[in-house]
C-alpha positions in Angstrom: -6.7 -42.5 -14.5 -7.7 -39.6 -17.2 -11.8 -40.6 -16.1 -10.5 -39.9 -12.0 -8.5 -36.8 -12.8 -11.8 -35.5 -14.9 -14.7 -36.5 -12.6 -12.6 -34.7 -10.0 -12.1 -31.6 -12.1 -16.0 -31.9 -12.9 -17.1 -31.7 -9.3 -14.6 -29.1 -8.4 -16.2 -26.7 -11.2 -19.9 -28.0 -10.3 -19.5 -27.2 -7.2 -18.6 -23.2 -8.5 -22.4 -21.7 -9.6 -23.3 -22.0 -13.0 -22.4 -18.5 -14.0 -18.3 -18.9 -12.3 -18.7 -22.1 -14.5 -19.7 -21.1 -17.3 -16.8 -17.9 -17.0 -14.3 -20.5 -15.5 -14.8 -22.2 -19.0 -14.6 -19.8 -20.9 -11.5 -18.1 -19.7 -9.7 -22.1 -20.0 -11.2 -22.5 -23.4 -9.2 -18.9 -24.1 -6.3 -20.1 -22.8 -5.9 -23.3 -24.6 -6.9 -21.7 -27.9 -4.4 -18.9 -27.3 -1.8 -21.2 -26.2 -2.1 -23.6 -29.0 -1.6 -20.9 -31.5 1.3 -19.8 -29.9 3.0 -23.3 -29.7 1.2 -25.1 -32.0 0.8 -29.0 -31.3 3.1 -28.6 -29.0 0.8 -27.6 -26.2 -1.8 -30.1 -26.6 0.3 -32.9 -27.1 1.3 -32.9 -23.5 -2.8 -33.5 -22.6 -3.6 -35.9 -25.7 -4.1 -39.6 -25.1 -5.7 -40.7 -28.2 -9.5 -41.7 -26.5 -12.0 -39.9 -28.3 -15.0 -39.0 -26.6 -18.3 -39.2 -28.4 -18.5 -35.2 -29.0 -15.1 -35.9 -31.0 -12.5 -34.2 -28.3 -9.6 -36.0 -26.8 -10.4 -37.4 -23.9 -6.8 -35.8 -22.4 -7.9 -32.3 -23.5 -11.4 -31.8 -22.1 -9.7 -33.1 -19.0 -7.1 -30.3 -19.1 -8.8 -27.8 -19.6 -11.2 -28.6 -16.6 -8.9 -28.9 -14.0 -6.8 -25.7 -15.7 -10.4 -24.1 -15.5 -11.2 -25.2 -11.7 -7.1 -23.2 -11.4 -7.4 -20.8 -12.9 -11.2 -19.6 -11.6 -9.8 -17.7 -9.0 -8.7 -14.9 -11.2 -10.9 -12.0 -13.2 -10.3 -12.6 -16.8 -7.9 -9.5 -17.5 -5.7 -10.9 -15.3 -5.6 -14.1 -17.0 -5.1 -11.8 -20.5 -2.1 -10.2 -19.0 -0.8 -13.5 -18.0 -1.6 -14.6 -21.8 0.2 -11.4 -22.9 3.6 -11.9 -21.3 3.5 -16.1 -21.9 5.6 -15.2 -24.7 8.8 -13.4 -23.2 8.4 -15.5 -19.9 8.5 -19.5 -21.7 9.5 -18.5 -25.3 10.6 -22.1 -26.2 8.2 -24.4 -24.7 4.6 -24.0 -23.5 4.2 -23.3 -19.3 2.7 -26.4 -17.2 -0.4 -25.7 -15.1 1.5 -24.0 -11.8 4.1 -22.0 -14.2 0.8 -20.4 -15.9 -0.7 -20.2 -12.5 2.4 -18.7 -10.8 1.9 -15.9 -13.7 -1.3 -15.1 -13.4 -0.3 -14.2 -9.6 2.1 -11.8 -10.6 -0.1 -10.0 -12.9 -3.0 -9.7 -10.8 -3.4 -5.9 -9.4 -2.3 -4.8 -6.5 -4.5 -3.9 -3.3 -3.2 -0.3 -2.5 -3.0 0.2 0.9 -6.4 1.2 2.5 -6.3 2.7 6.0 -7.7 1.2 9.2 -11.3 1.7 10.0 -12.2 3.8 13.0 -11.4 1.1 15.5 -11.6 3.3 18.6 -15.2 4.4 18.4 -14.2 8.4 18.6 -17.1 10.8 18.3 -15.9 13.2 15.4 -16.0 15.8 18.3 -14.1 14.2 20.5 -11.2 13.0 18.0 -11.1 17.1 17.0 -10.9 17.9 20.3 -7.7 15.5 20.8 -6.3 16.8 17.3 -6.6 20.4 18.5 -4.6 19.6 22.0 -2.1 17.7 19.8 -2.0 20.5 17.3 -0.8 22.8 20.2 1.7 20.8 21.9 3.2 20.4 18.2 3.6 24.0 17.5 4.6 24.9 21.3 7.6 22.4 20.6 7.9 23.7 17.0 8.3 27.2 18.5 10.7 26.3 21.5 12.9 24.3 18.9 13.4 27.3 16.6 13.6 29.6 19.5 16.4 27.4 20.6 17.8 27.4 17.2 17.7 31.0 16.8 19.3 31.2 20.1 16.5 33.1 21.8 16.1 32.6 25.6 13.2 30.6 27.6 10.5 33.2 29.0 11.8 33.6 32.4 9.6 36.6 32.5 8.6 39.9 30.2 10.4 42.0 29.2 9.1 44.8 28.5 9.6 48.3 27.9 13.5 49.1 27.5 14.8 45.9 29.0 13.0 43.7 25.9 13.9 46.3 23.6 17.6 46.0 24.4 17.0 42.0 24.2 15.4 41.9 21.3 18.1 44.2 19.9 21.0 41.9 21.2 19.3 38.7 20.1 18.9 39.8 16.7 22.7 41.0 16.7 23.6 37.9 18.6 21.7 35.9 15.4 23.6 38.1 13.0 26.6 36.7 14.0 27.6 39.5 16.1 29.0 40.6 19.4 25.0 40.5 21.8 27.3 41.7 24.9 29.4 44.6 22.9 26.0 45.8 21.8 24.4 45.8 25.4 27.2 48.0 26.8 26.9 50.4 23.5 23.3 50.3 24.5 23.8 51.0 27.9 25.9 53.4 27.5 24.0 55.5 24.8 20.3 55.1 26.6 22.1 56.1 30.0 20.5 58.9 31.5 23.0 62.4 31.2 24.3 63.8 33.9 24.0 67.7 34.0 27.4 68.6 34.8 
C-alpha cells in the first residue's frame, strides 16, 4: 500500500517543474524536521513502518513527506513558516495530521486586499470627465437646495432684487436666528416707508 500511496505522490510532484519540486521539497523536508523537534518521535511514528529503503530512510517517511510536499506546494514558503510558527499554540499536545497542517496554512496565507474593477466600460478619459463634471453639478445643485431647505431659505421663484431682496435676506437671516421673519418685515416696512410731508 505504502509503494501505491508513494508512486502516486511521486508523479503528483513530477508532474510540478523541477524547480516547484525541488522548493516543494524543501519546504516538506522543513516541516518534518521542524515538527519532529517539536514532538519528538512522536511525529514520525505515525508515518514509520519499519521497511528501510536502500538510502537508509523509512520507507513510511519518504512517503509522507511526498504527498505532504505535493499538499503543501500550493503555498509560498513564509506562509508555510507562519503556519510552523503557530503549530505550537494551535495542537500543543499532539502533532497536526496532513489537512489540520493544511487547514493552517490557509489561514495564515495573506490576504488579497480588495483591488478595484478594471475599466470595463471602455470610457475615453475625456468622456468619463465629462460625465464626472455633469454629476459633479447635479451633486452640489442638490447639496445647495438641501441646505437652503435646511436654512429655511425659499426656492428662486424669481430675483429679488434691490429693496425687496434686501428685506428678504434681512428676514431670512432673522427667521434663521430664531426670530420673528414677519415682525421684522412690518418693522421694515414701516421704517423704509416713504414720509409723508404733512
Amino acid at each position: 500500500m505504502f509503494k501505491d500511496v508513494s508512486s502516486i505522490a511521486e508523479r503528483a510532484v513530477g508532474a510540478a517543474s523541477q524547480e516547484q519540486r525541488q522548493d516543494a521539497v524543501r519546504v516538506s523536508n522543513r516541516v518534518f524536521k521542524t515538527l519532529q523537534g517539536m514532538y519528538g518521535s512522536l511525529f514520525l511514528s505515525k508515518f514509520s513502518t519499519g521497511k528501510v529503503l536502500p538510502n537508509g530512510g523509512d520507507a513510511g517517511v519518504i512517503s509522507a513527506r511526498d504527498v505532504w510536499a505535493v499538499s503543501l506546494q500550493r503555498f509560498d514558503a513564509g506562509t508555510v513558516g507562519t503556519a510552523l510558527d503557530r503549530v505550537l499554540t494551535d495542537f500543543p499536545e499532539f502533532p497536526p495530521s496532513l489537512p489540520q497542517f493544511v487547514a493552517l496554512c490557509h489561514a495564515c496565507r495573506p490576504r488579497e486586499a480588495y483591488k478595484p474593477a478594471a475599466n470595463v466600460i471602455g470610457m475615453s478619459q475625456t468622456l468619463r470627465s465629462e460625465y464626472a463634471a455633469k454629476a459633479r453639478e447635479i451633486n452640489e445643485k442638490h447639496a445647495k437646495r438641501a441646505v437652503d431647505k435646511r436654512l429655511g431659505a425659499q426656492e428662486d421663484v424669481g430675483s429679488h432684487v434691490g429693496l425687496d431682496g434686501l428685506k428678504s435676506a434681512i428676514a431670512n437671516a432673522v427667521a434663521c436666528a430664531g426670530g420673528d421673519e414677519v415682525a421684522t418685515l412690518l418693522r421694515l416696512d414701516a421704517m423704509l416707508a416713504p414720509k409723508v410731508a404733512a
